[in-house]
N, C-alpha and C positions, 0 to 999 in steps of 0.2 A: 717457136719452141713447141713441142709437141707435148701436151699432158697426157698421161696415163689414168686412166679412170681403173679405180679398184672396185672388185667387188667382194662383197665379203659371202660366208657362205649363208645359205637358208637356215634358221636358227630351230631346232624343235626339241617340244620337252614333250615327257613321254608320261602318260598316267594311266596307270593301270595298277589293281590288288595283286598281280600276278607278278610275283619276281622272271619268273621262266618267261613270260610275254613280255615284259620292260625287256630281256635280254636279247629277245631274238627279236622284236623292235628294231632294237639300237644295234643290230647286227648286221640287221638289213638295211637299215639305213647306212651305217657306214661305209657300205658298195659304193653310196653316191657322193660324187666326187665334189658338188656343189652345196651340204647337206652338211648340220654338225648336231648331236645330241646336247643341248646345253643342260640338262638336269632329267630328274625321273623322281615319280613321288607313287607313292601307293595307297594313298591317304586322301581324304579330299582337306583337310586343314592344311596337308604338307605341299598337296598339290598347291590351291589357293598361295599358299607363300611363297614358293618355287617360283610359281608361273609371272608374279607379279613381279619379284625381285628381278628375275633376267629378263620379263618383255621379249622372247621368244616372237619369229615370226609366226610360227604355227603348233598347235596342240594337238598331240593325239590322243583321247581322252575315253577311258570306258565308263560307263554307267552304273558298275556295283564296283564301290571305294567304301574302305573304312570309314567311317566318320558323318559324311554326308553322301548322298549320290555326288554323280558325275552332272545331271542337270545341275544341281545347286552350284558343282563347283563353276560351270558353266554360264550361269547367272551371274554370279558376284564378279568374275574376271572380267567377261564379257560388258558386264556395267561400267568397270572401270578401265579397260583396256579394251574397245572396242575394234582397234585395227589388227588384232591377235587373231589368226583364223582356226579357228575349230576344224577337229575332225575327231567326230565319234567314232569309235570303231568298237560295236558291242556283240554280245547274243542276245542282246532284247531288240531284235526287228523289228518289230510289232508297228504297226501305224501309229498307236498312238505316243509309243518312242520319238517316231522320227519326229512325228509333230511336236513335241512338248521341247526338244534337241534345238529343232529349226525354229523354234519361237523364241527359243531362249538364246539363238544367235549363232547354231553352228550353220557351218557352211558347206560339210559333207558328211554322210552318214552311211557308214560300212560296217554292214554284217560280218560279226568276226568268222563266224560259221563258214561262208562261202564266199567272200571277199576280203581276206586277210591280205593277199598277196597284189590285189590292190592298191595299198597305202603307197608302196614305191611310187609309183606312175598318180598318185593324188598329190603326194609330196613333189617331186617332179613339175606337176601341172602350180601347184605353189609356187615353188622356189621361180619358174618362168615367168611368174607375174612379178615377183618382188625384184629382179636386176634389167 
């Protein structure tokens, strides 16, 4: 007898202050046919609740959020759900961004500036690790 193995799709929640950028996010992600937006928060408390509640394979996270930065939110999750993969995607390039990002657990760091259209092919390069 033959088993069929399922795979489900790549899970990502979206964070960002910008309604207009959660939208065209989640727009561009839904091209991908392996890929599903499971939530979107614009807040880092809302973020923080969101991310933990659905366990998301991956996050795409900015660094000015209501409430607390995008580090913080990226610390508290990252402490308690370590196999969640981060992806900053900001305007603060700055070295010492990435550094303070990459210590605090993410796993890639894109300038929203000049590598927005990026994410696809980051996301992509995810979802092929997780099936």
């Amino acid at each position: 007898m033959q088993t069929t193995q399922v795979t489900r799709a790549t899970q990502v929640f979206i964070v960002d202050d910008s309604l207009s950028i959660r939208t065209r996010l989640a727009e561009m992600l839904s091209t991908m046919g392996d890929v599903s937006v499971v939530g979107e928060a614009g807040s880092a408390p809302d973020a923080v609740h969101g991310i933990l509640q659905t366990r998301p394979d991956s996050v795409l996270l900015d660094l000015n959020l209501c409430g607390r930065s995008g580090i913080e939110v990226l610390r508290v999750v990252h402490k308690q759900a370590p196999e969640i993969v981060f992806v900053v995607l900001t305007n603060h390039s700055e070295p010492q961004y990435r550094r303070a990002c990459t210590l605090a657990g993410a796993s890639y760091f894109l300038d929203k500036s000049t590598e927005f259209d990026r994410v696809r092919e980051v996301i992509a390069q995810i979802a092929a690790t997780k099936h």
